[in-house]
C-alpha positions in Angstrom: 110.2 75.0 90.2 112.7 77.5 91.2 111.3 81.2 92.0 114.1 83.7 90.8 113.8 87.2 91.7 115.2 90.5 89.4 115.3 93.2 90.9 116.9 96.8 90.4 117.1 100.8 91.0 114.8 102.5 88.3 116.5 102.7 84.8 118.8 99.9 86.0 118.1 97.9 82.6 115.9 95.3 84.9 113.4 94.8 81.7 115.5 94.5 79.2 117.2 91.8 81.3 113.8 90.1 81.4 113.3 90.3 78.0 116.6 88.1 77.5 115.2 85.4 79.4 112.1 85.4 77.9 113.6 84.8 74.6 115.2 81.6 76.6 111.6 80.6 76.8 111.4 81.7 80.3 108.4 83.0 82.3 108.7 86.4 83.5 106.4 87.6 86.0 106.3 91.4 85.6 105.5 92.9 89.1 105.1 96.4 88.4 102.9 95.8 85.6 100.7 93.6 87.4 100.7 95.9 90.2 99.7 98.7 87.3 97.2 96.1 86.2 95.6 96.0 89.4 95.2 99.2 90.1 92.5 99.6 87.8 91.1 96.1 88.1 91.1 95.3 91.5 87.8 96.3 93.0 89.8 95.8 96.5 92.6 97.7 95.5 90.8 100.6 94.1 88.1 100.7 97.4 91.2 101.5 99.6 92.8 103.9 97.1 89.9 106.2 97.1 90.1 105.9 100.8 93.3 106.6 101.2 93.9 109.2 98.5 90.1 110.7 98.2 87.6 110.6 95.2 89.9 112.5 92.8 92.2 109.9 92.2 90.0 107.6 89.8 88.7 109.7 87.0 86.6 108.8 84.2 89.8 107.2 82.3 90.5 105.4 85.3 93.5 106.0 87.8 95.4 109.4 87.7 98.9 108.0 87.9 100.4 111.1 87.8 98.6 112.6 90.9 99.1 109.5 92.4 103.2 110.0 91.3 103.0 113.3 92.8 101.3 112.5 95.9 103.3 109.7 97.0 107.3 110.4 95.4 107.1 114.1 98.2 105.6 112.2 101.0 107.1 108.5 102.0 104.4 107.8 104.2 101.8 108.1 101.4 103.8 105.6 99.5 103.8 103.5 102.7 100.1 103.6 102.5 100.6 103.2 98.9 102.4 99.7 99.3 100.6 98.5 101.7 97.6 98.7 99.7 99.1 96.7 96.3 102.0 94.4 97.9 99.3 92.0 99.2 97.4 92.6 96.2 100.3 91.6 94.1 101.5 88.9 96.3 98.5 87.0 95.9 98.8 87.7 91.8 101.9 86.6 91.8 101.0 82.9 94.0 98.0 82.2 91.7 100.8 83.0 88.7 103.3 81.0 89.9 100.7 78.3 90.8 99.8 78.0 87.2 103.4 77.9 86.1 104.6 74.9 88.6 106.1 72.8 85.6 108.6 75.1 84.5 112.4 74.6 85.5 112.6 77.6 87.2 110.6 81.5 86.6 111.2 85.1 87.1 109.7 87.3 88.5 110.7 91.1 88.3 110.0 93.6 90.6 111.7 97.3 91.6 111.0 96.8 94.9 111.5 93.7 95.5 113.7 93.7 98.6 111.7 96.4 100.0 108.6 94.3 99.6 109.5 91.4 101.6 108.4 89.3 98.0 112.0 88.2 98.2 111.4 85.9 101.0 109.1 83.4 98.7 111.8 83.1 96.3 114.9 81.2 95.2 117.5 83.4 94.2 117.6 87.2 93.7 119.1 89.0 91.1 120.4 92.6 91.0 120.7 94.2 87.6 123.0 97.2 88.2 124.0 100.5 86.6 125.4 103.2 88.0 123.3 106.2 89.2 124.5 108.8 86.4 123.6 105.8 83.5 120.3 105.2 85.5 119.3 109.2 85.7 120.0 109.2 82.2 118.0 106.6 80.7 114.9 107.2 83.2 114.9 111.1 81.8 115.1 109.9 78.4 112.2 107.4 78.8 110.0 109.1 80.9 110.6 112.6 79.6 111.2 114.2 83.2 113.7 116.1 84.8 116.8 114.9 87.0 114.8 115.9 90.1 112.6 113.8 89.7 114.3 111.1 89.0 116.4 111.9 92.1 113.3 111.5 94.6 112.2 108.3 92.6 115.7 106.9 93.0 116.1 107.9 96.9 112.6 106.5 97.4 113.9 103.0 96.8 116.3 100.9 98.5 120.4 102.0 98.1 121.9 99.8 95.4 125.0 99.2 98.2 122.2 97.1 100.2 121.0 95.4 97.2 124.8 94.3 96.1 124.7 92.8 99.9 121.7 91.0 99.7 121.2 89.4 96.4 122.4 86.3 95.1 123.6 87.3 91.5 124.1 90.6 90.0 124.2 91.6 86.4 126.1 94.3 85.5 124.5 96.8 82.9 127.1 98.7 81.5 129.3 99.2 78.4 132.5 96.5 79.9 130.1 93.6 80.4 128.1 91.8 77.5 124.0 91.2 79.1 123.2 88.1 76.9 126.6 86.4 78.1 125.6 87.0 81.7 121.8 86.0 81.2 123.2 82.4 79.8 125.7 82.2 82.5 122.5 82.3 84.8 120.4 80.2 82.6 122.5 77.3 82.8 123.0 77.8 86.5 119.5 77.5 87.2 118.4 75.0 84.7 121.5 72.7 86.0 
């Protein structure tokens, strides 16, 4: 089986690139959900949290994501701590994942930070979904109902999309000049060839 990574800044369009090849009947492993996922499950996970971040951050509903936001997007060594707490976490999701997914031609699995991570290193191929920064701010204010400055530390918390053009394999280009689904198949027959 092939492990393909997507990757992308926030409100690059990485989902709805997943959601393409899914419809191709592809498996899509969905990092950042399962990182959400475990975050509330993860007895582990949620031990060194309250360790790290005090009492306050699990409250009767579960995990405060917005303190947790708020802690860790103004100080980047709280999101190191933050990381280094769910990577391994996730890491070992994503094995016993792709374990049970072995037949397939090839999978996907999405992450935001997935250079920054090291998960790139157990894959294939990488993919970058870009946009550029103005499209990006954009869409994440729209969808997460927040202001540009906050989108801004979000954005300059994650790895420079210049990097990621160097790096990765492929890129998809999520704009108004280049058609997604004609790209995705380009890719699909790539990796299924």
């Amino acid at each position: 089986m092939k492990k393909i990574g997507i990757t992308g800044g926030i409100g690059s369009g990485k989902s709805i690139v997943c959601e393409i090849f899914s419809t191709l009947g592809i498996k899509v492993y969905k990092a950042d959900d399962r990182a959400k996922a475990l975050l509330e499950t993860n007895i582990q996970v949620k031990s060194e949290l309250i360790k790290a971040f005090g009492d306050g951050i699990y409250g009767i509903y579960g995990l405060n994501r917005k303190l947790l936001a708020e802690m860790v997007f103004q100080a980047p060594d709280k999101l190191k701590i933050l990381n280094a707490i769910i990577h391994p976490a996730v890491f070992e999701d994503y094995q016993q994942w792709a374990t049970k997914h072995y037949k397939e031609i090839y999978t996907i699995k999405e992450a935001a930070i997935l250079f920054e991570s090291g998960a790139n290193k157990d894959l294939d191929k990488t993919i970058l979904v870009y946009s550029d920064t103005e499209t990006r701010i954009r869409r994440v204010m729209a969808r997460d109902k927040i202001g540009k400055e906050k989108v801004l530390e979000r954005i300059q918390n994650q790895m420079s999309d210049d990097k990621k053009l160097k790096i990765s394999n492929y890129v998809i280009y999520n704009d108004n000049n280049h058609s997604l689904i004609k790209q995705v198949l380009l890719l699909h027959q790539l990796f299924i060839s």
